[in-house]
C-alpha positions in Angstrom: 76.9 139.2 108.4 75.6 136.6 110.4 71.8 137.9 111.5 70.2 141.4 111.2 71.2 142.4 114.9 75.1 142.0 113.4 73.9 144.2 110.4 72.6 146.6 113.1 76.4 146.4 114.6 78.1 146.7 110.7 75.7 150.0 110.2 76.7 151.1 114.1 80.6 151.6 112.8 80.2 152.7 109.7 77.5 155.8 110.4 80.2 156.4 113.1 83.6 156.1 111.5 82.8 157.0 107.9 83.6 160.6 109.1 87.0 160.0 110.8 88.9 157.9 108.1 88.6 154.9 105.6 85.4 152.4 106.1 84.4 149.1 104.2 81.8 146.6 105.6 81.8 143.2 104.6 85.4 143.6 103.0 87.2 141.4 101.0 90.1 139.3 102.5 92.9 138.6 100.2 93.3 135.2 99.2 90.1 134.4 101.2 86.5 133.6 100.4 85.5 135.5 103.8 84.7 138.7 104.4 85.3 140.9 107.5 82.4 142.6 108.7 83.9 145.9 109.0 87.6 147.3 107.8 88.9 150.7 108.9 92.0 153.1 108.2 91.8 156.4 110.6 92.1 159.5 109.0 95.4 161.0 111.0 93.5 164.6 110.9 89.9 163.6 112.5 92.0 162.4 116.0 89.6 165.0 117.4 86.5 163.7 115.8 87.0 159.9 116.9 87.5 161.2 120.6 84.0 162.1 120.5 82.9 158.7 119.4 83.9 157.2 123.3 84.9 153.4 123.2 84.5 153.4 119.7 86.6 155.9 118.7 89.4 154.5 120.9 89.1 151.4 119.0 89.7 153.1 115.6 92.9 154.9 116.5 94.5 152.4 114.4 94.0 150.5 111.2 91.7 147.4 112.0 89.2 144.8 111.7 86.0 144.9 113.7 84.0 141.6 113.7 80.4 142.1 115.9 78.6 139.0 117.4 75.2 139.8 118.9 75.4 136.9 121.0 78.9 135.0 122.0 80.9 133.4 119.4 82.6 129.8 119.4 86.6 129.2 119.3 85.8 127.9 115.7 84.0 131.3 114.7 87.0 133.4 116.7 89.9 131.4 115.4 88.4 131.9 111.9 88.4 135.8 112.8 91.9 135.6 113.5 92.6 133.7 110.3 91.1 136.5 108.5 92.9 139.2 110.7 95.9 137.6 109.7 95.4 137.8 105.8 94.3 141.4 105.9 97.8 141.9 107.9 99.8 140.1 105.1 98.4 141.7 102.4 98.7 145.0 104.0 102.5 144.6 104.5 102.6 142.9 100.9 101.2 146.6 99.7 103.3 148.4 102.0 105.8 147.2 104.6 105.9 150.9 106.3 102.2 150.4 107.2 101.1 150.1 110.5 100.2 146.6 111.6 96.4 146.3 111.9 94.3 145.2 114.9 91.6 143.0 115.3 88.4 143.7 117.7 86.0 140.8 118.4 83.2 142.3 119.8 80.8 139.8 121.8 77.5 140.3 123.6 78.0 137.9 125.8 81.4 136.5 127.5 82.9 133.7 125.6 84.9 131.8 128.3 86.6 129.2 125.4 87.6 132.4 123.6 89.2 134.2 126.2 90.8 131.3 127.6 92.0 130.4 124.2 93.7 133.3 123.1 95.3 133.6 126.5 93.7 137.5 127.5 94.5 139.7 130.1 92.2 142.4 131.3 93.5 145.5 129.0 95.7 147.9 131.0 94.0 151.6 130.8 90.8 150.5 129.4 87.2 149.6 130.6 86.0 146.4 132.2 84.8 143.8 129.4 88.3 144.8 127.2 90.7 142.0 127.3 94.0 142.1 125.2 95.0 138.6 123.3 99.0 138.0 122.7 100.5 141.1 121.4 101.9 139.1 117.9 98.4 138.5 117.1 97.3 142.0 118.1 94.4 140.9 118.8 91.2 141.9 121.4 88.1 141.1 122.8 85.2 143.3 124.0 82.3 141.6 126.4 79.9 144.2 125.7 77.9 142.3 128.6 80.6 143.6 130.9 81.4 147.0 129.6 80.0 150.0 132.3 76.8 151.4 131.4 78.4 155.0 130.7 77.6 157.1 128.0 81.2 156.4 126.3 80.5 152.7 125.5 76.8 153.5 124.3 78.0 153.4 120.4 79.0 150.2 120.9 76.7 148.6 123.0 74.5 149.7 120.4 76.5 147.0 118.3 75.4 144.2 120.8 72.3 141.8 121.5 69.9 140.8 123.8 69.8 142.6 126.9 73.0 144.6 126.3 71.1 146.2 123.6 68.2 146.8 125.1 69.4 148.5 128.1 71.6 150.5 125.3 68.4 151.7 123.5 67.0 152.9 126.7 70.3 154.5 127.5 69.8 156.0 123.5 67.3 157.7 124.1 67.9 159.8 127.3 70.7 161.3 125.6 70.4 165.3 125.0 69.1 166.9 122.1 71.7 167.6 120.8 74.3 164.9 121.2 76.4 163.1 118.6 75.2 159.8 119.1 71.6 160.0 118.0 72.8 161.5 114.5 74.5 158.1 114.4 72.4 155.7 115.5 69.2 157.1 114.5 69.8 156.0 110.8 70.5 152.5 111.6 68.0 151.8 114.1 65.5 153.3 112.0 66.5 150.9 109.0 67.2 147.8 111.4 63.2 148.1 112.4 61.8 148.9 109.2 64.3 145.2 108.0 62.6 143.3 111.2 59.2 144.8 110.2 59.4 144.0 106.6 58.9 140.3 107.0 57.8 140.6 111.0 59.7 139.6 113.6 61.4 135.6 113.1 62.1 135.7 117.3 60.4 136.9 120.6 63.7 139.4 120.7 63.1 140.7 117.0 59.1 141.2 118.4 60.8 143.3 121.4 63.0 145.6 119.5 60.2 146.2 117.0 58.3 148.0 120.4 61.0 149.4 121.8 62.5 151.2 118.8 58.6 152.1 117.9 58.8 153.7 121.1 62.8 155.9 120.1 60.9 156.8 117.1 57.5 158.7 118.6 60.2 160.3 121.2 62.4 161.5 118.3 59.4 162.8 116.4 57.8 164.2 119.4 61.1 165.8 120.5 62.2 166.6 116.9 60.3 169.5 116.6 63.6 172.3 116.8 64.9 172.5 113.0 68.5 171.2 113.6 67.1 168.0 115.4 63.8 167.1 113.0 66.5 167.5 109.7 68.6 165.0 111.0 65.2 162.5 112.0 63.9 163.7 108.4 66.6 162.0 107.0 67.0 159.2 108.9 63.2 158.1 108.6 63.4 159.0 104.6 66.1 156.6 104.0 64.4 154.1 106.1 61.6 154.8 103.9 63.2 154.3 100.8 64.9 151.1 102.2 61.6 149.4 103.1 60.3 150.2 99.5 63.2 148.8 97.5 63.1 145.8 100.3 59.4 144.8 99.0 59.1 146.5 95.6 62.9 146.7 93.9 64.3 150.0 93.3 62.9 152.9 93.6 62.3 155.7 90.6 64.3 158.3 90.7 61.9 160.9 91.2 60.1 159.2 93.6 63.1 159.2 95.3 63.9 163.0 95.1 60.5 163.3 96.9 61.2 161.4 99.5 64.3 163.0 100.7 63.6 166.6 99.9 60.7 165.7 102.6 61.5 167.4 105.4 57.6 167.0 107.0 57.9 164.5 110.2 54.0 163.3 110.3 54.1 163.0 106.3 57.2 160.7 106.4 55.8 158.7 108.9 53.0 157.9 107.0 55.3 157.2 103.6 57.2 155.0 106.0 54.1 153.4 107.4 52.5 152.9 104.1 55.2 151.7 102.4 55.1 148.9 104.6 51.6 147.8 104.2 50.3 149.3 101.2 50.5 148.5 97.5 53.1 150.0 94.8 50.8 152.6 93.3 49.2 153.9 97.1 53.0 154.6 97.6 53.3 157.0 94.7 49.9 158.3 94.6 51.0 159.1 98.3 53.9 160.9 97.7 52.7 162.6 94.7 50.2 164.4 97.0 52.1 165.1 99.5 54.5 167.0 97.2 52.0 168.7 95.3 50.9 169.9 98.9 53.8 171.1 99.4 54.6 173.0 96.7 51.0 174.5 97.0 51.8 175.2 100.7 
């Protein structure tokens, strides 16, 4: 991946695909020394499940190759995405010639005029504004996630963007009900993306912004995660988080240190685990989390 905003993006498809079929992030390419940033094979019996998904799952109703650019990507970087869409075709077909022909989606936050030009794209008949459809031998596409409507459908994968696309998508985040499928998705990967950024502090005024601004999704999500079904799934989100940050700055966590933190299920005490482990020493950590569980046994 080329910057943790396109780690944010590679975390984005694979919390939401992983249920509907086959994912791999940063997947080898046959006969290449590159990696695509996300591969996917759809799972014929989750049709249903991908619907839900919006944009996303449209993309996904076929075997392909998602590559994510939080800002806008060069002909060089693009042409290099087809070269790579290419392999993954011929070595599918070399495994199987009945296989479906992949496709490749080049996701870019911002419109990439030498790219669109370049692979000669027409708006996509039947699909939002900001899809644009390359030469059907290549079967290859382009998303401008700068252009895509602000509608509930495209928030996955506006999530998967930079800059002021993702902003605006975060805000859009969190107005979303209680109980909708998106937050179980995006939770997990926001939560990690900030506790990445806040690890070594923000390299970027932008970083510095989504550092507040995801502060502020998690004291809603806390606040608002008080009914069981909702808090679980923030529990879990903010425990893995947890456990990320620790391994980040201290290598890998024990196992039964790691138990503890995700049989948590206490809001306020993860927070502080989470906060702690990101500005306290080794041994507070576990001296931390042994209390709390001894509290809660004792509870």
């Amino acid at each position: 991946m080329r910057n943790r905003f396109d780690r944010l993006a590679k975390d984005i498809a694979q919390e939401g695909l992983t249920t509907t079929g086959k994912v791999v992030t940063n997947a080898e390419v046959t006969g290449e020394t590159q990696l695509a940033d996300v591969w996917y094979e759809p799972d014929p019996a989750r049709a249903s499940d991908r619907e839900r998904l919006g944009l996303l799952g449209r993309l996904a109703e076929t075997a392909c190759t998602i590559e994510a650019y939080s800002d806008t990507p060069s002909a060089e970087e693009a042409r290099a995405c087809v070269e790579k869409h290419l392999a993954v075709w011929r070595g599918r077909a070399a495994r199987d010639r009945a296989a479906e022909a992949p496709f490749l989606w080049i996701l870019s936050t911002g419109r990439p005029a030498a790219v669109l030009d370049g692979l000669c794209t027409d708006r996509m008949a039947g699909w939002p504004a900001g899809v644009y459809e390359g030469p059907g031998l290549l079967r290859t596409a382009l998303v401008v996630l700068s252009e895509l409507p602000r509608v509930r459908s495209t928030l996955l994968i506006r999530l998967m963007g930079g800059g002021r696309v993702l902003r605006e998508a975060i805000e859009d985040f969190r107005r979303l009900p209680l109980d909708a499928p998106e937050r179980a998705i995006g939770l997990g990967p926001l939560l990690r993306f900030r506790a990445a950024i806040a690890e070594v502090g923000p390299a970027t005024p932008e970083e510095e912004e989504i550092v507040m601004t995801t502060q502020e999704l998690v004291e809603q999500f806390i606040e608002q995660g008080r009914t069981q079904g909702l808090a679980q799934g923030i529990a879990q989100g903010m425990a893995q988080a947890t456990i990320e940050l620790y391994e980040a700055r201290f290598g890998s966590m024990p196992p039964a240190l790691r138990s503890a933190v995700e049989a948590m299920r206490d809001l306020p005490t993860l927070r502080a685990w989470h906060l702690l482990t990101g500005t306290g020493t080794r041994e507070e950590v576990h001296d931390a989390v042994a209390a709390g569980t001894a509290a809660g046994r004792s509870s």
